[in-house]
N, C-alpha and C positions, 0 to 999 in steps of 0.2 A: 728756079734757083740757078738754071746752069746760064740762062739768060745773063741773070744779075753778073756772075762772075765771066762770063763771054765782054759784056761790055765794059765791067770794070778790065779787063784783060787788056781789052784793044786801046782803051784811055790813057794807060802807062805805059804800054811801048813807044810813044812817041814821048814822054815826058820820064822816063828810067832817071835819067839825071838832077830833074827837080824833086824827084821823090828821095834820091838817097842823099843829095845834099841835103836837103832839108831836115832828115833825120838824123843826117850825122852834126850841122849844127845845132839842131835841138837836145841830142847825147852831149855836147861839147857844153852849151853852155849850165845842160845839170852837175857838168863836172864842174864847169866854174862857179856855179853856184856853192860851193863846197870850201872851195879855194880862201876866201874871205875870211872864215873862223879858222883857219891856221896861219894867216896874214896879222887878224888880229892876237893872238898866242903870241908870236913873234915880236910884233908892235909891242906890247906890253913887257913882256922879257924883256927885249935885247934896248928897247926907248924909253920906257919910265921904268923901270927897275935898275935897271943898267946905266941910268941918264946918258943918256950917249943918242944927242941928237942928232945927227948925220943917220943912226940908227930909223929916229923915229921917222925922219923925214922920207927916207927909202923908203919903209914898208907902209906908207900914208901915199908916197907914191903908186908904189905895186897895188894896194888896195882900189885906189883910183884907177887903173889902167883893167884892173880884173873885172871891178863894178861894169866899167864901160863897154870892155868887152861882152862880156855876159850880155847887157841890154844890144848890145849890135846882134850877136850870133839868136838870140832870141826874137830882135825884130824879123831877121830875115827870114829863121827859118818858121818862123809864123805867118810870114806873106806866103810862101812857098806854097803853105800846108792848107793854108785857106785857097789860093789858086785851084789845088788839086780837088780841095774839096768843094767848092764853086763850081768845078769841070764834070767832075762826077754829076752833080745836079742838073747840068743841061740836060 
């Protein structure tokens, strides 16, 4: 066992920074995953309730730009995470 954790040890000190970016975009984009059902609340209120389209069209914006994010912060930190884990397996 002390083997196992000696080589996972010596694998991330050269790699510290792909591990914690990658965790911290994989944290960011579960936040953004959140993000969308208070976009849509909003959207609803303030654009079809409210008619007030300049409304609707912003928050159809912001939805758009969160979706996309989310899928970027999750592609990357999924390569990252597969890297490490790919490394571990040599």
């Amino acid at each position: 066992m002390k083997r196992i954790l000696n080589i996972i040890k010596s694998y991330f000190k050269g790699r510290r920074f792909l591990l914690v970016s990658s965790t911290m975009l994989y944290i960011l984009s579960a936040a953004l995953a959140m993000l969308p059902a208070k976009l849509l609340q909003l959207t609803i209120d303030e654009g079809f309730i409210k008619a007030n389209v300049s409304a609707l069209l912003f928050f159809i914006a912001l939805l758009f730009i969160a979706y996309i994010l989310k899928a970027l912060f999750t592609y990357i930190s999924n390569r990252g995470l597969i890297e490490i884990g790919n490394g571990l397996l040599k």
